[in-house]
C-alpha positions, -999 to +999 in steps of 0.1 A: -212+078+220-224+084+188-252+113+201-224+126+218-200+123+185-227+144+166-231+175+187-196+176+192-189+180+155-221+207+156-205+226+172-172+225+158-190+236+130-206+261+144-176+277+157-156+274+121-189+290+105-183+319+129-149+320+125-152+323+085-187+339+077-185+365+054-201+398+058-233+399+039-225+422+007-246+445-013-239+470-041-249+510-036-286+514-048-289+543-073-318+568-081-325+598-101-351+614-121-388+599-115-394+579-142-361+561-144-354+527-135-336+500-150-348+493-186-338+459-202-324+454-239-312+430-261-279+421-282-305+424-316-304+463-306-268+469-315-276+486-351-253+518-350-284+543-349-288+553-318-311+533-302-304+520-279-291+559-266-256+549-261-253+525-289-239+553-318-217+547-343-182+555-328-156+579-338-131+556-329-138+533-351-167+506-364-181+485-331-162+504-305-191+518-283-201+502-250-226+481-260-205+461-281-181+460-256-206+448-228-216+416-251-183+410-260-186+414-301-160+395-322-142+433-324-143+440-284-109+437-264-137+436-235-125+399-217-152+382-197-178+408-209-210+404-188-236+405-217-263+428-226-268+441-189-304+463-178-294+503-182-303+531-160-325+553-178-359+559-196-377+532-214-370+515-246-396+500-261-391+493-300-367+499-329-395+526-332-392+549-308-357+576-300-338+542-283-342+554-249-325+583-234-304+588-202-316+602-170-296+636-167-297+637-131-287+602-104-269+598-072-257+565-051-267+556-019-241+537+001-252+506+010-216+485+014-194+498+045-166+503+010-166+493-029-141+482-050-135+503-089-121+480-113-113+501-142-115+471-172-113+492-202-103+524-215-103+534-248-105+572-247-084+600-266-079+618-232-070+586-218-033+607-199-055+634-183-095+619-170-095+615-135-125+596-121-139+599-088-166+602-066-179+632-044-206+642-018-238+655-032-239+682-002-207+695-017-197+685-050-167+710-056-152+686-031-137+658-051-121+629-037-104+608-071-101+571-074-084+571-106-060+591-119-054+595-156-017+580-155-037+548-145-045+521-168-063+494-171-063+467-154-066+485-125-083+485-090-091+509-057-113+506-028-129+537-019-153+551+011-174+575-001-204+598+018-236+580+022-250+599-009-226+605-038-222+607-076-192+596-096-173+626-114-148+624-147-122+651-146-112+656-187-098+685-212-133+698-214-142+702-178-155+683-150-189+661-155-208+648-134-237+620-127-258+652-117-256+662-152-271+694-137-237+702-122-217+702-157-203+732-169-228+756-190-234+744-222-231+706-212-261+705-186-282+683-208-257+660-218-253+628-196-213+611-193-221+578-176-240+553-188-250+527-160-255+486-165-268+467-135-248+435-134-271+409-107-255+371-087-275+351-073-266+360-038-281+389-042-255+410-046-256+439-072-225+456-091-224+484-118-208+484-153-203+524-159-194+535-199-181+575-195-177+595-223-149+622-218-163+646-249-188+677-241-214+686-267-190+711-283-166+682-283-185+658-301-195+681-327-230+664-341-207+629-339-224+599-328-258+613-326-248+642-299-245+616-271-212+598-271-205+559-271-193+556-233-162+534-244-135+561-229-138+545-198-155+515-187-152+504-148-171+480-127-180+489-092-194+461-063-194+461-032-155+448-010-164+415+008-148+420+043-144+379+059-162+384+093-142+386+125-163+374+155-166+390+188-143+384+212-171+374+235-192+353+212-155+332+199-151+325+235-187+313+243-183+288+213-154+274+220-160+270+257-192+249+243-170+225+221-145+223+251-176+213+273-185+187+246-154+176+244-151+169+279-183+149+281-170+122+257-155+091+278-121+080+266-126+047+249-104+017+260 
């Protein structure tokens, strides 16, 4: 009885694994000019000179660019800020050299069958009119939006996109995008997004994305020509789906604990 007790509850659990497994989740990879990769920094970089390439003094006021807001500085409205996350771009080595600079030019590749935005913190001027999105490299004057600018934060979508895309912001100066080459003339060297790679321990990968709304012309020499990535900050991971098991395979299961079942004697 008690051999027969213990495969019985085996498969039981077996089956309610099946039943309640979640699909395996990973965030989109990312890549872009060669030479770029993830580059790590540290809280003791925040000095307000540029380095590292997004950390400027803001126009908006002391302490309100994106790396304050990612470590979650006495002054940031940031809750449950994620720390001083790796950035996509070139290196930064020491207070010595030009802090690091964006790549100009990076793409997703869909890894996740869809991804949830969560749009945590907007702080921009333009705040009524950026739309943010998300189009197909093969045609980028296609756009396909994911946040309008009526929306505020907190705020959340799912979206689907094409199995290589780049994330757009729709503002008063124009349309940017992660393919900085695609910007309008005058604004193909200047980089909008600012990417943070946020890792679990499953494995699992999402991305903390600081836009800035202002073109070159905009920013007018202010905060070292770059921007401080504050006007919108979202998170992007990948949606866990629960897994639903084939009717086939739910059946073969629970024919097996029905057969188990069946084998134990009823006790007197």
């Amino acid at each position: 009885m008690g051999i027969q007790k213990v495969v019985r509850g085996g498969v039981f659990c077996i089956f309610a694994a099946a039943l309640i497994l979640p699909v395996a989740a990973f965030a989109d990879t990312i890549s872009g000019t060669a030479g770029a990769a993830f580059q790590n920094w540290a809280v003791t970089n925040l000095n307000n000179n540029g380095k590292p390439y997004w950390d400027n003094v803001s126009i908006d006021g002391s302490n309100m660019n994106v790396g304050y807001f990612l470590t979650d500085a006495p002054t940031a409205p940031l809750a449950g800020a994620p720390g001083s996350l790796p950035y996509w771009g070139n290196t930064f080595n020491s207070v010595a050299d030009s802090g690091g600079t964006a790549d100009l030019n990076f793409t997703f590749q869909r890894t996740a069958a869809s991804s949830i935005a969560d749009l945590k913190l907007e702080v921009a001027g333009n705040a009524d009119i950026n739309e943010l999105g998300w189009y197909n490299t093969t045609d980028p004057s296609v756009l396909h939006p994911i946040f309008l600018g009526p929306d505020s934060a907190p705020a959340s979508d799912a979206f689907s996109p094409s199995a290589q895309y780049g994330l757009y912001l729709k503002g008063a100066g124009g349309t940017y995008y992660t393919q900085s080459s695609l910007n309008p003339s005058g604004d193909t060297a200047h980089q909008h997004f600012a990417v943070f790679q946020e890792s679990s321990t499953t494995g699992a990968e999402s991305y903390w994305i600081g836009i800035e709304d202002l073109s070159l012309s905009g920013l007018n020499g202010a905060e070292g020509n770059k921007g401080d990535y504050n006007d919108m900050l979202i998170r992007i991971s990948a949606e866990v789906v629960p897994a639903v098991p084939e009717p086939s395979t739910a059946l073969l299961v629970l024919g097996s604990l029905l057969v188990m079942l069946g084998l134990r004697k009823p006790r007197r």
